[in-house]
Backbone as CSV, one residue per row, in Angstrom:
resi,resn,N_x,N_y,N_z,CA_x,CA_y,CA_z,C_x,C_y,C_z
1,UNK,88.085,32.292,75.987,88.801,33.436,75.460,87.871,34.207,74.526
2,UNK,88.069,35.661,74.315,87.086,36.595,73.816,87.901,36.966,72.683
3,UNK,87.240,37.180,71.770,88.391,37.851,70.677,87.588,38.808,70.208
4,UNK,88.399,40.379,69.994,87.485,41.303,69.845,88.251,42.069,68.594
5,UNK,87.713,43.107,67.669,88.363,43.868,66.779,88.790,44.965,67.703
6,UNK,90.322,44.839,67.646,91.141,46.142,67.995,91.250,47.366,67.226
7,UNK,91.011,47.171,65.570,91.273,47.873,64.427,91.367,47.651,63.439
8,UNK,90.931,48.320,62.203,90.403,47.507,61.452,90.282,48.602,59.912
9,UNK,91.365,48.604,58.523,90.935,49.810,57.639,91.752,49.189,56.683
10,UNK,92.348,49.992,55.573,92.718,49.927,54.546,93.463,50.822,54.236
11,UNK,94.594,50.174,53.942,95.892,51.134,53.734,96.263,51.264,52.338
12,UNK,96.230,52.147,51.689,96.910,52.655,49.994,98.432,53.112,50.624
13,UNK,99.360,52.233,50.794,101.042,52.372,51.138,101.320,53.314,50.055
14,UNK,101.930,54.482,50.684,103.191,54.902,49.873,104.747,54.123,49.568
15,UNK,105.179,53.617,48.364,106.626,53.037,48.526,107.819,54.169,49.464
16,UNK,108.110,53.082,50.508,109.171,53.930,50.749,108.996,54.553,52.573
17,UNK,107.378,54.117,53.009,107.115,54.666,53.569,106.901,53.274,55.084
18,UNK,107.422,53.404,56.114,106.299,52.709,57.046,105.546,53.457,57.761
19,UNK,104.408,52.416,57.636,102.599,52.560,58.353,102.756,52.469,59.392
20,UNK,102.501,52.990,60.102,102.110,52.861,61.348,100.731,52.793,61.900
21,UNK,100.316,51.215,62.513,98.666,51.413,62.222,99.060,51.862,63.834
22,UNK,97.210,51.477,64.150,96.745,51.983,65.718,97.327,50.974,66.569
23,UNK,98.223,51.273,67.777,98.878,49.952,68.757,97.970,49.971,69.937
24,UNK,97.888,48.970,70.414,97.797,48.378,71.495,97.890,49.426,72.793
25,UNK,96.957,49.475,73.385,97.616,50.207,75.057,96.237,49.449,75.933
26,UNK,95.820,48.281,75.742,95.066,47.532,76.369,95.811,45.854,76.684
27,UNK,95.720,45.710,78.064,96.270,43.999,78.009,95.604,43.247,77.117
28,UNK,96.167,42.341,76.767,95.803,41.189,76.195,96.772,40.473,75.231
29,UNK,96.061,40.054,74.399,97.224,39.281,73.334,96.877,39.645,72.026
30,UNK,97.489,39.787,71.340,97.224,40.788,69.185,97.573,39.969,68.893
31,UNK,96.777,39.766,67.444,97.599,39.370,66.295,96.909,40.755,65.188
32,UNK,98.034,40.161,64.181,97.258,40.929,62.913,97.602,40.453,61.358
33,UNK,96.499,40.741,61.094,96.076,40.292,60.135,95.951,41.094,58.520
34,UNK,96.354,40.647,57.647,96.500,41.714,56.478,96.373,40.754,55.050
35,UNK,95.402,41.311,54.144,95.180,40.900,53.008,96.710,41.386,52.000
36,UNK,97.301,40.554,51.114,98.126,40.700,50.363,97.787,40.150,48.648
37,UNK,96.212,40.012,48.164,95.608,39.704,47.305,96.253,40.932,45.818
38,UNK,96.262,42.039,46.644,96.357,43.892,45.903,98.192,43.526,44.831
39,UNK,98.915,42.992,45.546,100.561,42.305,45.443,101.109,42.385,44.236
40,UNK,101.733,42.974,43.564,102.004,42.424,42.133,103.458,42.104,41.899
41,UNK,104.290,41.729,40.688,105.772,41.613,40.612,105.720,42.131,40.708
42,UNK,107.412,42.572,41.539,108.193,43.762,42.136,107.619,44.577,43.231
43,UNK,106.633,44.257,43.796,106.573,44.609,45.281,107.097,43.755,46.066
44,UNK,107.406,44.578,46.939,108.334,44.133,48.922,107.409,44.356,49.907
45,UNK,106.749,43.628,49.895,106.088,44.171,51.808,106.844,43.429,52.981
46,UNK,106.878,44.576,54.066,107.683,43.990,55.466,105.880,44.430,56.375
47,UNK,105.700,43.602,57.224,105.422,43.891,58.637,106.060,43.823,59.876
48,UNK,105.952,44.620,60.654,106.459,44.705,61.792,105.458,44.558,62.919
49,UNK,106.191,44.178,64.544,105.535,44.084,65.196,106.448,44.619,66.473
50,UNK,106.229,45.407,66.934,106.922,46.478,67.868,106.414,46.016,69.254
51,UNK,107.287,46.295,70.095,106.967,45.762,72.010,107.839,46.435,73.082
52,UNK,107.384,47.341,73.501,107.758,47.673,74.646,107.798,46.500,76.255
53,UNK,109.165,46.565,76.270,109.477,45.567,77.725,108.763,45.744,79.153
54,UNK,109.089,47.030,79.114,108.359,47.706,80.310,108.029,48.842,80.182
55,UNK,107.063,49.293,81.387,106.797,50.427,81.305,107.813,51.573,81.277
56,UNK,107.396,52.782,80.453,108.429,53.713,80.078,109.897,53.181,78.947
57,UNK,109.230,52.080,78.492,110.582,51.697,77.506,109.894,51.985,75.806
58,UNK,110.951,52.200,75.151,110.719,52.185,74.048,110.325,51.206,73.373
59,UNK,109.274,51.448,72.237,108.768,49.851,71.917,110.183,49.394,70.813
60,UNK,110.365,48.386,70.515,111.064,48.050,69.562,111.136,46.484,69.219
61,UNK,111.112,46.738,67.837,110.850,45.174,66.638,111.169,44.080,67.333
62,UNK,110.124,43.013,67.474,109.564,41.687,68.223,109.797,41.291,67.235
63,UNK,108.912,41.327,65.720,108.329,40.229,64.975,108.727,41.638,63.323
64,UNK,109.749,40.596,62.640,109.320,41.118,61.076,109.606,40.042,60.017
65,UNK,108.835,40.369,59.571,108.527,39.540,57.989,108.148,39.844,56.577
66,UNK,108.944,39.547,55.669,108.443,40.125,53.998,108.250,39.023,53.514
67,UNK,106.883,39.846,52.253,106.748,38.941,51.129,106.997,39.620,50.132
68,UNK,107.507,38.864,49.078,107.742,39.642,47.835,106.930,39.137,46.543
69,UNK,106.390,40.068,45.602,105.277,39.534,44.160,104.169,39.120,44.633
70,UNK,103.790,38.565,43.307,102.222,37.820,43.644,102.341,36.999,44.668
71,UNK,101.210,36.843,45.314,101.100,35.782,46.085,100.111,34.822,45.997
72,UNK,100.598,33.442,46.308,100.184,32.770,45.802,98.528,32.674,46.665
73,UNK,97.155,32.356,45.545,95.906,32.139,45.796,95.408,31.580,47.757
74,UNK,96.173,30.255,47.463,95.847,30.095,48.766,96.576,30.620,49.740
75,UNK,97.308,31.811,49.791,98.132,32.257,51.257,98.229,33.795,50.777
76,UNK,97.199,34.541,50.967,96.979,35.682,50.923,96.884,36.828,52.082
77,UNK,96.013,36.046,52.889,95.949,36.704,53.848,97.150,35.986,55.243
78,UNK,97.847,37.322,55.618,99.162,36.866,56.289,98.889,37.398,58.100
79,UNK,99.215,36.085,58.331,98.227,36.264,60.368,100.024,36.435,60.914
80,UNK,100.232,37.665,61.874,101.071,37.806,63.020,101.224,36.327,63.792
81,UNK,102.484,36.213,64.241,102.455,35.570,65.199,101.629,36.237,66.692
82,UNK,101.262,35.481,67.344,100.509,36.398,68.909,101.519,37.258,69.869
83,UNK,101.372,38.330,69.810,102.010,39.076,70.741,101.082,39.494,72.012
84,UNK,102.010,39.072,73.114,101.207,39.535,74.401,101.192,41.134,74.738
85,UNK,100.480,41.799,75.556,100.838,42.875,76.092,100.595,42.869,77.183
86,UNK,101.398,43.228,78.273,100.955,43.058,80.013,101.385,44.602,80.666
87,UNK,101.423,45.707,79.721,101.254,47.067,80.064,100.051,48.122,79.394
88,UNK,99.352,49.139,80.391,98.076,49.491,79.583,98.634,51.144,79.638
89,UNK,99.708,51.223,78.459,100.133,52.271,78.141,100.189,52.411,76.557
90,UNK,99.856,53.817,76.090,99.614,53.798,74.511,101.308,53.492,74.139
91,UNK,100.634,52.408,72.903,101.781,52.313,71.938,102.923,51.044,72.677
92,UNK,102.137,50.616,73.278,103.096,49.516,74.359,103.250,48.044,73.298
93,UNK,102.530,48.193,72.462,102.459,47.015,71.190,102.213,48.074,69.969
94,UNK,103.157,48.159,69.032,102.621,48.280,67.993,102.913,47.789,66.527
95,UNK,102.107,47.878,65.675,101.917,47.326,64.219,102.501,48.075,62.733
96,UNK,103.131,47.510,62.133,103.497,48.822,60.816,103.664,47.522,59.602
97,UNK,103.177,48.451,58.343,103.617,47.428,57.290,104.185,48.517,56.753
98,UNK,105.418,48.212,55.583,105.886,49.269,54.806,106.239,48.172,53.817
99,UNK,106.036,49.566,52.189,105.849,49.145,50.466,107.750,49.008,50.225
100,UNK,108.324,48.033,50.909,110.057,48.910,50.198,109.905,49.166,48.601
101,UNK,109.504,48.123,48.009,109.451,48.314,46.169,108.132,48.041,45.733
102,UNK,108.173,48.433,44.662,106.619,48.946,44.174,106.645,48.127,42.654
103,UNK,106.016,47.232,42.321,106.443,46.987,40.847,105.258,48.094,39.860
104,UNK,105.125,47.427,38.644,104.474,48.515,37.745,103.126,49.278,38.155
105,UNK,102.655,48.327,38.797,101.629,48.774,39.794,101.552,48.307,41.114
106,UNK,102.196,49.121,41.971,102.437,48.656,43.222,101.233,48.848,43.858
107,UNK,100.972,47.700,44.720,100.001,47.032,45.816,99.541,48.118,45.969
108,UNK,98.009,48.505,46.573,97.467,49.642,46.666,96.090,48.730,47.515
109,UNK,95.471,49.501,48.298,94.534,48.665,49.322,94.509,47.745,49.846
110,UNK,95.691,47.453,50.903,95.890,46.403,51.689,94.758,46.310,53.116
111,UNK,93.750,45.761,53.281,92.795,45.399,54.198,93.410,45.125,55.159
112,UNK,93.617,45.584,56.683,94.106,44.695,57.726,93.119,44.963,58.710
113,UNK,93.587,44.453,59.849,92.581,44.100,60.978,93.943,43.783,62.378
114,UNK,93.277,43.932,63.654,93.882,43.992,64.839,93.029,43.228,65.851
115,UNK,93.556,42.184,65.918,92.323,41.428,66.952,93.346,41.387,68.205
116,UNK,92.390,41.857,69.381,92.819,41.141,70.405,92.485,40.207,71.281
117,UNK,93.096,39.542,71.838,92.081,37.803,72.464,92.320,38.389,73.983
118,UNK,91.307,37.955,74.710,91.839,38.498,76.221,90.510,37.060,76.692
């Protein structure tokens, strides 16, 4: 198996807002990956993980998950479960994190990454 960078930047979240990173329109299998080091009390982060069934369908939420505050040293960086894709249409997989709450200084440069294994 090959594992390659699908995508790869740094997001300054607006609270309030979901991200929408770059999706998938290549087969294979994603995960993704996102630093949560930036975290402070009173932040909410959700990721999402979006999937279109078939071709011409709308993608819609596979995979979501929040963390809330600091996080703890050793579990910072937070890995997707693997999502397959077996259509090579844009947006047939896609990725979003959104800030719901922001504490006094809400999270600001979250690092992520998009690997796909084929």
């Amino acid at each position: 198996m090959t594992v390659s960078l699908w995508a790869a930047s740094n997001l300054d979240p607006a609270i309030g807002t979901e991200h929408f990173l770059p999706g998938a329109s290549a087969i294979g299998v994603y995960t993704f990956h996102f630093d949560t080091a930036s975290m402070v009390a009173g932040d909410y982060l959700e990721a999402r993980l979006y999937q279109a069934v078939l071709t011409g369908c709308t993608p819609k939420v596979a995979y979501l998950d929040a963390w809330q505050g600091v996080q703890a040293t050793d579990d910072q960086v937070k890995i997707s479960v693997p999502i397959s894709n077996d259509l090579a249409e844009a947006s047939a997989v896609r990725f979003s994190l959104t800030l719901r709450l922001g504490g006094a200084s809400p999270a600001s440069q979250i690092p992520w990454k998009i690997l796909r294994h084929s």
